[in-house]
KEPAKE-466639 format. One line per 4 residues: number of its first residue (from 0); their letters; for each residue y, z negated, x of C-alpha. Coordinates in Angstrom, 1 decimal, decimal comma, padded with zeros to 4 digits, always signed. Last residue first. Layout:
// residues N
NUM = a = Y/Z/X  ... .
***
This chain:
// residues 90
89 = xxxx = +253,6/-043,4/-156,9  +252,5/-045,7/-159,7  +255,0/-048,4/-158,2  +252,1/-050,8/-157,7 .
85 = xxxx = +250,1/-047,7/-155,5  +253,1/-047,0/-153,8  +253,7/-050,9/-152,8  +250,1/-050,7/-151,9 .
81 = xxxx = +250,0/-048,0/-149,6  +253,0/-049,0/-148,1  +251,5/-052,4/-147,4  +248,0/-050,3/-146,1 .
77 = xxxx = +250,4/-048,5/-144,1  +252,3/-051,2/-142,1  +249,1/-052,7/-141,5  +247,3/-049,8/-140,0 .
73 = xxxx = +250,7/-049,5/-138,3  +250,2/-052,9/-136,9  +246,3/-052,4/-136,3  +247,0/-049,5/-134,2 .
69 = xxxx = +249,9/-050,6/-132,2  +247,5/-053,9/-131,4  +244,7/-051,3/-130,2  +241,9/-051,0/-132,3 .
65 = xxxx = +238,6/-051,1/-131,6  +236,2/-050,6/-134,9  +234,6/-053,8/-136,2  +231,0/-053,6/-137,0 .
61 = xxxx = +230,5/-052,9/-140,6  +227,4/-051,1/-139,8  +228,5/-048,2/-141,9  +231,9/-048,4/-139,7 .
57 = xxxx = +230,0/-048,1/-136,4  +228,0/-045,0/-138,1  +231,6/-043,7/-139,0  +232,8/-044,0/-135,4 .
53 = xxxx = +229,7/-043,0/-133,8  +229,8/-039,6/-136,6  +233,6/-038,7/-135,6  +233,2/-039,3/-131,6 .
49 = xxxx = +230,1/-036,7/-132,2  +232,3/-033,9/-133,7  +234,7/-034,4/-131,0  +232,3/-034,0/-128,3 .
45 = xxxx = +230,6/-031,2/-129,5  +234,3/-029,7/-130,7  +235,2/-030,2/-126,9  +231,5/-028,4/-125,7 .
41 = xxxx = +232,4/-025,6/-127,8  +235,8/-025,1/-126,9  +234,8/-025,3/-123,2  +231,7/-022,9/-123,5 .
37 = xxxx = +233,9/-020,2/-125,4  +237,5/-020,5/-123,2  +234,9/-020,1/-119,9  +236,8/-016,4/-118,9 .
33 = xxxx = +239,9/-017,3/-120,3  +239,9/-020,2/-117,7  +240,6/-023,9/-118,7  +242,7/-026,7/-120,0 .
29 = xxxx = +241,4/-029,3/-121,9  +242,1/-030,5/-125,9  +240,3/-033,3/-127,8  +240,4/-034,7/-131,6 .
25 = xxxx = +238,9/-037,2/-133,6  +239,3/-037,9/-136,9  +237,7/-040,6/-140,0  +239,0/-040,5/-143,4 .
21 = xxxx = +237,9/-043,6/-145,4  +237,1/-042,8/-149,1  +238,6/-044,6/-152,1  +238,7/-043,1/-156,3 .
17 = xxxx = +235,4/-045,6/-157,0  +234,3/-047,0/-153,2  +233,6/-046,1/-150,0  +233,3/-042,5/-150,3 .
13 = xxxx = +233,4/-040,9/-146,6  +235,5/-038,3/-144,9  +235,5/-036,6/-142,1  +237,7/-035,3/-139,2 .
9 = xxxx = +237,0/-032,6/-136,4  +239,5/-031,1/-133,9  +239,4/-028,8/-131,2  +242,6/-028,2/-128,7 .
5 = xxxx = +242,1/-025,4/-126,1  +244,5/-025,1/-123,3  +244,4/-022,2/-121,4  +244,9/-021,2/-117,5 .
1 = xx = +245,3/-018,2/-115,5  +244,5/-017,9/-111,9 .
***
């Protein structure tokens, strides 16, 4: 039988201060039949969608988002770039 693979996708963004917004993403894919392709893609950008509003309700409550040590080290690596750029006028 023939199989797809559907990717969905949903991001956000917030205003979290003057000229700074956090960006919030999720995104899913699954393999299935061409004949359930309609109900599977919905029900991945359901879930996707929802992943995107916990995460920014978690971030609201200034709760601290899981990140895994890779994360946080390019999340550091980034905000230092960030700020180098932002010094530079870049």
């Amino acid at each position: 039988m023939e199989k797809i693979t559907i990717s969905r996708s949903f991001s956000q963004k917030i205003k979290i201060g003057d000229f700074l917004t956090a960006d919030f993403f999720a995104s899913a894919q699954a393999e299935t039949s061409p004949t359930e392709k309609d109900k599977v893609s919905q029900e991945l950008f359901d879930f996707v969608k929802k992943e995107v509003e916990e995460s920014i309700d978690e971030y609201k409550k200034g709760k601290k988002i899981a990140w895994s040590p890779e994360e946080q080290e390019n999340w550091n690596k980034n905000s230092q770039l960030r700020d180098i750029n932002a010094t530079l006028g870049i």
